[in-house]
C-alpha positions as CSV (number, residue, x, y, z in Angstrom):
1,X,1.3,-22.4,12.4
2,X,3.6,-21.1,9.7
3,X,4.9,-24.5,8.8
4,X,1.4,-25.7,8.3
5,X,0.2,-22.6,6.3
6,X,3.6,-23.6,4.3
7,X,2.1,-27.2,3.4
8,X,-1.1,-25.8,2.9
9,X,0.8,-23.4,0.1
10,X,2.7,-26.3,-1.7
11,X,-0.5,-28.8,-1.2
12,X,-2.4,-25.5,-3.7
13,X,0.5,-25.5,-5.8
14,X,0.5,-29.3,-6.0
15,X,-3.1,-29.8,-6.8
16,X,-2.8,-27.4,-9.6
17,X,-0.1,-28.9,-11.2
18,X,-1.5,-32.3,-11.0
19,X,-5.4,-32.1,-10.2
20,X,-6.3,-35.7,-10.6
21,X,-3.0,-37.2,-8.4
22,X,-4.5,-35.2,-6.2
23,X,-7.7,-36.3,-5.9
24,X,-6.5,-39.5,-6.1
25,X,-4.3,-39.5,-2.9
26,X,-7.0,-37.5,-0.9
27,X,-4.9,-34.6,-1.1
28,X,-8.2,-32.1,-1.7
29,X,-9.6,-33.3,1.7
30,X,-6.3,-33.1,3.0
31,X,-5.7,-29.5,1.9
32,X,-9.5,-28.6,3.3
33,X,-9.2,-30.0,7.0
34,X,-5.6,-27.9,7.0
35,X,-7.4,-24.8,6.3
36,X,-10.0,-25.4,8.7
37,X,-7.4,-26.1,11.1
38,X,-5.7,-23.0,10.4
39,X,-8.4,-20.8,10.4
40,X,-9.9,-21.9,14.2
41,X,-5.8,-21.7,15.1
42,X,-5.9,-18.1,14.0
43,X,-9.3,-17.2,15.6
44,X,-8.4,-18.7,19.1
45,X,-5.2,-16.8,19.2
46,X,-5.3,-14.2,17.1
47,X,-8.6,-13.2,16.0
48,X,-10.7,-12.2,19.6
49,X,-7.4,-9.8,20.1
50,X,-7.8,-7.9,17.2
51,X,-8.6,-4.4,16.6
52,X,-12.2,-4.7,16.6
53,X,-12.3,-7.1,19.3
54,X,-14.6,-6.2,22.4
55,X,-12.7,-7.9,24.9
């Protein structure tokens, strides 16, 4: 997980430097389905153990 919130980190850093590359190599949709990836990752392992959790 920490390698892909890594990528996910330079893939920002990237598109801000160079917004229209990025576009242009899909790397916005990229970026997006990372994220999305990340955040169920987090919620199946970490998230339903939490402090608030109810289980």
């Amino acid at each position: 997980m920490m390698k892909l919130g890594e990528a996910v980190n330079a893939a920002h850093h990237l598109a801000a430097v160079a917004p229209e590359e990025a576009r242009a190599v899909g790397l916005d949709d990229m970026v997006d389905r990372w994220e999305r990836e990340l955040a169920v990752f987090y919620w199946r392992t970490v998230g339903p153990r939490g402090e608030k959790s109810h289980r």
